[in-house]
N, C-alpha and C positions, 0 to 999 in steps of 0.2 A: 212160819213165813214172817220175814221181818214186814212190821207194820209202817202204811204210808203216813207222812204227818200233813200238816195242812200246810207244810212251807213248803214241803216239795210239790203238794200238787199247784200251790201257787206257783210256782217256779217253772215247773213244766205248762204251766197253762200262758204264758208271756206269746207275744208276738212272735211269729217266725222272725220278722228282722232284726228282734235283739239276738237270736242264736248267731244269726248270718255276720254279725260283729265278729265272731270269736274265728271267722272260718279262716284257712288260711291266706286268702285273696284280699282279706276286707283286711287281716294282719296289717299285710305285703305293702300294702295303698297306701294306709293311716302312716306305716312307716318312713314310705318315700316322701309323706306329704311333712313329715317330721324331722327329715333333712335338714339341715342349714345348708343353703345357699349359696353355690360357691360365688365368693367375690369377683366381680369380671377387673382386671388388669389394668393400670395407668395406661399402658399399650393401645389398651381398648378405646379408651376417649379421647385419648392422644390421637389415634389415629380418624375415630367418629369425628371429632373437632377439626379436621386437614381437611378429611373428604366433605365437612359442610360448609366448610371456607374458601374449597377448593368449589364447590359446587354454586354456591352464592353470591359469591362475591367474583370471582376469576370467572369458572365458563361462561355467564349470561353476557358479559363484554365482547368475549370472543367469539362467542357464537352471532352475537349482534355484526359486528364488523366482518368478519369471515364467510358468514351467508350472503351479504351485501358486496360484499367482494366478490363471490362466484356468482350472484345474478349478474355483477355488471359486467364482466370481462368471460366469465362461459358462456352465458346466457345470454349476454347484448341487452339487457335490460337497462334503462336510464336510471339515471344518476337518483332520484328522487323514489321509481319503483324498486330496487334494488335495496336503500333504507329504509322502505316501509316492510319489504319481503324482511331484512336481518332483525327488523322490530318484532315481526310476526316470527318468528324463529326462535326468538327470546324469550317472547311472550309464552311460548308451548311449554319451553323447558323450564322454566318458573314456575309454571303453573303443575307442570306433570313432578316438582318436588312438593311440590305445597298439598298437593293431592296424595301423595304418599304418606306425608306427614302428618295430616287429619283426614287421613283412609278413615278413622271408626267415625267420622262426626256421622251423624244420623241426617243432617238432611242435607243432602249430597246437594242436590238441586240448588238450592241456595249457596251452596258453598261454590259451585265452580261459578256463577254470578259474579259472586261477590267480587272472587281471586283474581278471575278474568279481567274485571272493569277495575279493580287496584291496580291489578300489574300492566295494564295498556296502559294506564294514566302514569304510573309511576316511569315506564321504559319511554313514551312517549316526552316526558316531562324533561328526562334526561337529556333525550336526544336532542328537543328545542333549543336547551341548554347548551348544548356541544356545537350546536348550528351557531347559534346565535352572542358568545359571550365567550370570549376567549383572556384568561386572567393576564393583567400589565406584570406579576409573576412570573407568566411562562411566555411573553414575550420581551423581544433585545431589546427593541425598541417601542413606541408610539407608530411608527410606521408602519410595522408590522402587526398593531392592533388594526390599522386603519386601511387595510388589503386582505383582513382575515375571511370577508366575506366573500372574497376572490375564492379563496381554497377549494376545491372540491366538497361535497358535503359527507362525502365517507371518509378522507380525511379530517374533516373539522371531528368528525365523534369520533375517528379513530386518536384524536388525539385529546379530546375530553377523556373521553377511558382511558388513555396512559397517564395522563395527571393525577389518576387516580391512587396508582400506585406509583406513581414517581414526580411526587409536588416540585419540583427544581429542574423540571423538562423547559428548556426553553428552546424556543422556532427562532433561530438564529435570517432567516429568510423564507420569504414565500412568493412574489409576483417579480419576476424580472423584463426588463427589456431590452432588446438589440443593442441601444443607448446605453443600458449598464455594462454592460460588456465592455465595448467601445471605452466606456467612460477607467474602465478596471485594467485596462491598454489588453486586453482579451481578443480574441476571435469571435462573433458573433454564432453562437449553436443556433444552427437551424431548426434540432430535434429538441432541442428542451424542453424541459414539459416545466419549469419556471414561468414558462411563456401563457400568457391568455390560450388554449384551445379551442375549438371549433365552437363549443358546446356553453362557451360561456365562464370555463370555470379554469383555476392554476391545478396543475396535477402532482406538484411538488411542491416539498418543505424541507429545508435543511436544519439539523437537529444539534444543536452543542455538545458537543463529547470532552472538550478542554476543559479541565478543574473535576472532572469521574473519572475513578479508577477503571482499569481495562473491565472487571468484572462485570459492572454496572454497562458500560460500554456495548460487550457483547451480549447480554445481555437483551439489551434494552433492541439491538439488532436484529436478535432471533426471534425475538416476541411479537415484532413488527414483520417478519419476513415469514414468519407460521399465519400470519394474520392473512396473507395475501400480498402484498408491497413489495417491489422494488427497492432493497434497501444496496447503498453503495458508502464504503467510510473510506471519505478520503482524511488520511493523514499528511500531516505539513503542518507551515504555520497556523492554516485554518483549519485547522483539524476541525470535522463534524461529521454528522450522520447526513448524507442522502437516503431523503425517504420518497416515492415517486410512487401512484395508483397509474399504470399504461391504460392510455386510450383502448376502449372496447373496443374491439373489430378487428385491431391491427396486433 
């Protein structure tokens, strides 16, 4: 009988878990974990980078003006409840990426604090903004700086957030009167929403299309007309965008 040595009985005498190395499961594991990595595709980020540009910057606009838009005119909600409901609307969808985003932080609690009172202050800041300050840029003239607080106040931010992505927007008109007409050898519009309405505020603004290409044109139409708006282009010598928010109720 072949004699045992002291290496093997060392060898036999080791941890079960060094055997369980060699098994073919622990093999199979070590092997996948020794894989390289497949590289993820210019495609991939290309497309990661659309959907967070698309996400960040483009829907929290729309969802702001578009929510505000369907309190005022489905809802009947006023002019001022209506911009705080599309603020709160904004505020949700920020905050439900920003939570996706720092899913692993550990102390949740404090994290949606935080986000919340960032992004109210930040969408709120904006919207003061859009109220209140309309760039001598994106207006013809000084007159039409000096009637901007006429505007309805879901178009004054619906028209802060188009400057946003289209610095060279300018309000060719906003507050008219019977007089102007007249004075323009016109017929006086009964229904125009140019006019002061009930409620205190102008419902229309007329938008410059002369000197952009059709592209930017339609464009700049559809994006206002997805938003909720009234939009009408009259072509002529005055070629421009009608852009119009209809009285709630009617």
């Amino acid at each position: 009988m072949e004699k045992v040595s002291q290496s093997d009985i060392d060898w036999l005498s080791q941890p079960k878990e060094n055997f369980d190395m060699f098994s073919p499961k622990k093999v199979e594991t070590k092997a996948k974990h020794n894989r390289p990595k497949k590289r993820k595709s210019i495609g991939y980020y290309v497309s990661g980078f659309l959907f967070m540009t698309l996400s960040l910057v483009v829907l929290p606009f729309f969802i702001l003006i578009r929510t505000a838009v369907y309190l005022n005119l489905d809802q009947q909600w006023n002019e001022w409840g209506s911009l705080l409901g599309g603020m709160g609307a904004c505020v949700i969808f920020l905050s439900l990426i920003f939570f996706f985003l720092f899913r692993k932080v550990k102390q949740k609690k404090t994290m949606v604090k935080l986000t919340m009172s960032a992004l109210s202050m930040l969408v709120g800041g904006f919207t003061i903004y859009g109220l209140l300050y309309l760039n001598s840029v994106n207006a013809k003239s000084e007159a039409i700086q000096e009637v901007y607080s006429s505007l309805h106040p879901i178009l004054r931010v619906a028209v802060a957030s188009t400057t946003l992505a289209e610095k060279d927007l300018v309000i060719t008109d906003i507050k008219r009167t019977e007089e102007d007409y007249i004075a323009w050898g016109l017929t006086p519009l009964e229904s125009s929403l140019h006019y002061v309405q009930d409620n205190g505020f102008v419902h229309a603004i007329d938008l410059r299309t002369i000197g952009h290409s059709e592209l930017r044109n339609t464009a700049l139409e559809w994006s206002l007309k997805v938003m909720g708006f009234q939009t009408i282009r009259h072509v002529g010598t005055a070629d421009h965008l009608h852009v119009a928010l209809p009285i709630s109720g009617q």
